[in-house]
GURO-390641 format. One record per residue (C-alpha): x, z, y; residue in three letters. Coordinates in steps of 0.5 Angstrom, whole numbers, padded with zeros to 4 digits, always signed. Layout:
BEGIN
XZYALA ...
***
This chain:
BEGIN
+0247+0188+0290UNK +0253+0192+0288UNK +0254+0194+0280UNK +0252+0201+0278UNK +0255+0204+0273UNK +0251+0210+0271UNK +0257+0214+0267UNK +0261+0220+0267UNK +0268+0219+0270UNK +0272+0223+0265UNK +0268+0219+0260UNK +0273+0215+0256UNK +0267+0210+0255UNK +0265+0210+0262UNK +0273+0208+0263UNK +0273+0204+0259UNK +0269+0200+0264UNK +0272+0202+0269UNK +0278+0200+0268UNK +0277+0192+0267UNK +0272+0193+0274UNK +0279+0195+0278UNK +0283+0190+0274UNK +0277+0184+0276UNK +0277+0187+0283UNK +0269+0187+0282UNK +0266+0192+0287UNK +0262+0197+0283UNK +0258+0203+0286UNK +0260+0210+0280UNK +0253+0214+0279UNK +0256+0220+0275UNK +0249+0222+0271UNK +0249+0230+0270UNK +0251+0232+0263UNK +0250+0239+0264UNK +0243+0239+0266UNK +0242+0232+0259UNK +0240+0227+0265UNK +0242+0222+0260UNK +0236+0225+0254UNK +0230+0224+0260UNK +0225+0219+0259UNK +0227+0216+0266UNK +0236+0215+0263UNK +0232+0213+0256UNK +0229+0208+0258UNK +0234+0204+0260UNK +0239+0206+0255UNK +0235+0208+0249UNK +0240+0212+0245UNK +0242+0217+0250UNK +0249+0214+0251UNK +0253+0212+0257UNK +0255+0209+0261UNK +0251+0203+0262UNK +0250+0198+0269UNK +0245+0196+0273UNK +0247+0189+0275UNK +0242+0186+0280UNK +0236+0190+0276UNK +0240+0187+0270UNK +0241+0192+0264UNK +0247+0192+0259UNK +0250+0199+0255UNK +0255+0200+0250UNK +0262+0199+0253UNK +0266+0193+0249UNK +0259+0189+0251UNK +0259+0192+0259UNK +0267+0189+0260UNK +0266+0182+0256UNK +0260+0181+0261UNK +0264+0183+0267UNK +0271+0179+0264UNK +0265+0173+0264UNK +0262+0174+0270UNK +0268+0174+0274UNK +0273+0170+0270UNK +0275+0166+0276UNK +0278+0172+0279UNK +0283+0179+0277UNK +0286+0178+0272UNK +0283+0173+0265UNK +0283+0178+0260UNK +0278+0173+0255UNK +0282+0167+0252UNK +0278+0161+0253UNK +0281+0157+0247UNK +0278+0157+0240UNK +0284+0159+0236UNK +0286+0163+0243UNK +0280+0167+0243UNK +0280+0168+0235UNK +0286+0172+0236UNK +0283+0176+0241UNK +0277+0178+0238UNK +0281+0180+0232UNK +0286+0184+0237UNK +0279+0187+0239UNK +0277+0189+0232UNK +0283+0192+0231UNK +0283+0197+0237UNK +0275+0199+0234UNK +0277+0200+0228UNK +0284+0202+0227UNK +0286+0205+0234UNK +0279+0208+0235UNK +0278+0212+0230UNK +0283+0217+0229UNK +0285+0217+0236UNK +0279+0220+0238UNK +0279+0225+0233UNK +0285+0227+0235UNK +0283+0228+0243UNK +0277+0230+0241UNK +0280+0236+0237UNK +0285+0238+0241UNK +0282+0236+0248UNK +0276+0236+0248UNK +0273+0241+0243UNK +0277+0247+0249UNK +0273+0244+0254UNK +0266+0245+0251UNK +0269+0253+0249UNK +0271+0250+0242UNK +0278+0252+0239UNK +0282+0247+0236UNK +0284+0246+0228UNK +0291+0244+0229UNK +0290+0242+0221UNK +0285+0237+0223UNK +0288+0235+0230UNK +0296+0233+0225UNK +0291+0229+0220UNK +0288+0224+0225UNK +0295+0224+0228UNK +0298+0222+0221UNK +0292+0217+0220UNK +0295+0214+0227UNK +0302+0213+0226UNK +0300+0209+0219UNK +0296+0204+0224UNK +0301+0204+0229UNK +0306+0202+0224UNK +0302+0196+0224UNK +0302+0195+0231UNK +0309+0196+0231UNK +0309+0189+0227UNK +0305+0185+0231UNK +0308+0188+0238UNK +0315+0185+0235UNK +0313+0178+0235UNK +0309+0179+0241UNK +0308+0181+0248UNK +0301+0183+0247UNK +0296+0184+0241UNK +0292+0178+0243UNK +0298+0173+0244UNK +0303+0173+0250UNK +0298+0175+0256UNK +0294+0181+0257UNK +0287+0182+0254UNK +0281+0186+0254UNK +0283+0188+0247UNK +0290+0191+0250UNK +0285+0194+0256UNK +0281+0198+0251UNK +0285+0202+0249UNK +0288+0205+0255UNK +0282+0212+0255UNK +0285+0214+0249UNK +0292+0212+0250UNK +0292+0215+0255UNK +0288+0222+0253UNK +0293+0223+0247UNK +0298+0225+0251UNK +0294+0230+0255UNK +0293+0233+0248UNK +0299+0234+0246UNK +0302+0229+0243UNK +0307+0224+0244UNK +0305+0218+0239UNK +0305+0212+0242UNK +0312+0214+0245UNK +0314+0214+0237UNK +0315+0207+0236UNK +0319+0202+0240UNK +0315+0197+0242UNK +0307+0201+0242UNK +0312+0204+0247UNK +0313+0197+0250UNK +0306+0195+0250UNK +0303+0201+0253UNK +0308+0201+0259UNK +0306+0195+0261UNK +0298+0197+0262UNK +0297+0201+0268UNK +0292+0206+0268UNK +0288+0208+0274UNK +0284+0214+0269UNK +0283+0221+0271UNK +0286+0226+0270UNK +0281+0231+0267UNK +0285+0236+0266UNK 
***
């Protein structure tokens, strides 16, 4: 049976997922859950994802949610094909564990706010705070500064090869620009790291 992913396509947590599912060669069947009409809050979606969150997939009758999760699991399943995205050293994974704690707490965060300010909010007939939208990018250009650092002695966050944790910030890499800011253009070898990634996402606009 083909591996469903029950998401959304824009969703930056079902490409998230997406991502490392085309950069494994895994074949996957995308079932869109109809947010409008809040499919993920009936007892049927609830049942398999208790908080009402997507995505999640259905492996064979195997359930699995939260997206990190989803892309360690298929990056494990599938490690003898695509592209080895887990390091399987010790010291090796270490660093790749550290890169992917970077990315949730250092990355994530601000540049979410950000696209949620000037991207998102006008989706759902919000107006942006253009205040609010230059605090998260302030917030970012001093973690970036960091990156800028670490991508100076390496290729990559994890070492000299890609990994997930490189992977995982493609949704809001790519989503900052569509709102309005070129930040991760800013800095010479953030620039470097984030052209070397290659992103299959969709454009929402």
């Amino acid at each position: 049976m083909v591996l469903k992913l029950h998401g959304v396509a824009m969703s930056t947590c079902s490409q998230r997922v997406l991502v490392v599912l085309r950069e494994k060669q895994v074949p996957f069947e995308l079932i869109e859950v109809d947010f409008a009409n809040r499919e993920h809050k009936s007892p049927e979606f609830l049942a398999k994802q208790p908080f009402g969150q997507i995505p999640y997939i259905d492996d064979d009758g195997f359930i699995l949610y939260e997206s990190r999760a989803i892309c360690r699991y298929i990056a494990a399943k599938y490690a003898d094909q695509g592209t080895n995205l887990v390091p399987t050293g010790l010291k090796q994974n270490a660093l790749f564990e550290q890169a992917a704690s970077i990315e949730q707490s250092n990355f994530e965060p601000s540049a979410y706010g950000a696209v949620f300010e000037n991207l998102f909010k006008p989706l759902h007939g919000l107006v942006p705070d253009q205040t609010v939208f230059e605090e998260h990018l302030k917030k970012l250009d001093a973690k970036l500064d960091a990156y800028e650092v670490i991508l100076s002695k390496q290729k990559y966050l994890a070492g000299d090869e890609i990994t997930l944790a490189d992977l995982f910030h493609l949704p809001y890499g790519t989503y900052l620009a569509q709102a309005g800011s070129n930040i991760m253009e800013t800095k010479p070898n953030v620039a470097r790291h984030a052209s070397q990634q290659c992103s299959p996402l969709l454009d929402i606009s």
